[in-house]
Every structure is written in C-alpha cells, then in structure tokens.
C-alpha positions as CSV (number, residue, x, y, z in Angstrom):
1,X,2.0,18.4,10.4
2,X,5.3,20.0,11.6
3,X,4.6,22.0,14.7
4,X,6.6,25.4,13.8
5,X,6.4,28.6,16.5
6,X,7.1,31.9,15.3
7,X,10.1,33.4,16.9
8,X,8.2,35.2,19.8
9,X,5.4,33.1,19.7
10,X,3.1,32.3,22.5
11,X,2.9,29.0,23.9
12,X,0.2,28.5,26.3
13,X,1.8,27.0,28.9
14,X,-1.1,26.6,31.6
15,X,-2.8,24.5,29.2
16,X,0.6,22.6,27.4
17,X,1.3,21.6,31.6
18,X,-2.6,20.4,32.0
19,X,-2.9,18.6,28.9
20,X,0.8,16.9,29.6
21,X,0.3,16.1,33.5
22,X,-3.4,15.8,33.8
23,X,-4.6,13.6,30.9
24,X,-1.6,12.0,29.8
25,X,-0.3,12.1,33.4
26,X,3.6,12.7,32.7
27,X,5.6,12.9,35.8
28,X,6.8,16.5,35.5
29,X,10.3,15.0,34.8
30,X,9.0,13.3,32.1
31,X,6.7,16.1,30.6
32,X,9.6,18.7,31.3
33,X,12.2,16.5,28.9
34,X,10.0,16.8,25.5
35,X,9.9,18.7,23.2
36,X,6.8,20.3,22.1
37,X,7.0,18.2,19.2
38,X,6.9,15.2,21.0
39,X,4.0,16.4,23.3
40,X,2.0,17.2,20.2
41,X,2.7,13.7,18.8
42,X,1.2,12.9,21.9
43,X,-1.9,14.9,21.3
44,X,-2.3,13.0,18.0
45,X,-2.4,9.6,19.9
46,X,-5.2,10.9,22.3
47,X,-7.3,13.1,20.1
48,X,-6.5,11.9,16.4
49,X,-4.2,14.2,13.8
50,X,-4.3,17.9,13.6
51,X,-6.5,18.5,11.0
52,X,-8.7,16.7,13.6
53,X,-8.7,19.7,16.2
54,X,-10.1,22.2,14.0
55,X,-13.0,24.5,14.8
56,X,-16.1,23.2,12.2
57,X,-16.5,25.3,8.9
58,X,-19.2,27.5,9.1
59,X,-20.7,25.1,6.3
60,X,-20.2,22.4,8.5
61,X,-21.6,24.7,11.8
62,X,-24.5,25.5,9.7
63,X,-25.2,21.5,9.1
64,X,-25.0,20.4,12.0
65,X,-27.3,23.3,13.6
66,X,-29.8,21.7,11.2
67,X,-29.4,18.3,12.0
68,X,-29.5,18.9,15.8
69,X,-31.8,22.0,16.3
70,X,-32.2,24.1,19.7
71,X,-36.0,24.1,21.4
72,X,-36.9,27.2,19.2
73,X,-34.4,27.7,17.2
74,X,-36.4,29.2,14.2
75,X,-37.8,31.9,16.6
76,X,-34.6,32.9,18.0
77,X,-33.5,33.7,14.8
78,X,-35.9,35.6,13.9
C-alpha cells in the first residue's frame, strides 16, 4: 500500500512524532530525515500491513460482541 496525501491533507503530526520517537525511539534527527513513507514502512514492521490497522467490519464487531459478551449485555440492549 502506497501512502498517498491529498494536496492539503492533514497529517497528524502529534501522533506521526509519538509513534516515531516513543515506540520506535528515533533520535529526532533520525525521525526528522524520513519520509512518511519510510515511517509508515516502519509501522508495518511493528504492527503488521495496512490492511492490518483497520477498524473491524460491523460483521466482524457484531461477532466478536457474541463471542465475548458484556455482564448484561442482552438487557442493555433491550
């Protein structure tokens, strides 16, 4: 997956700097030289590909609040 910002785009850059100096714990020289496309292959090492990252399906959502119910679940919802 090609990362590919619309011109004007947002980049969150509070969260870009954490998740480059905190958990992969660049020097800020280091972190400051990539490109974002470099940082995101860098996301893939950590936390697997991009399709990866992805909220659940509401399918999927739906599954897995069956398979691992709240206390009372089925009377909340009513």
């Amino acid at each position: 997956m090609k990362l590919k910002l619309p011109k004007g785009a947002f980049v969150p850059w509070q969260e870009v700097m954490a998740f480059g100096l905190g958990v992969l714990r660049l020097s800020s020289d280091t972190f400051w030289a990539m490109t974002l496309r470099e940082l995101e292959a860098a996301a893939s090492g950590v936390f697997g590909p991009p399709s990866l990252w992805a909220a659940p399906t509401r399918r999927e959502f739906t599954a897995l609040m069956k398979a691992y119910p709240d206390a009372n679940y089925e009377e909340k919802m009513k």
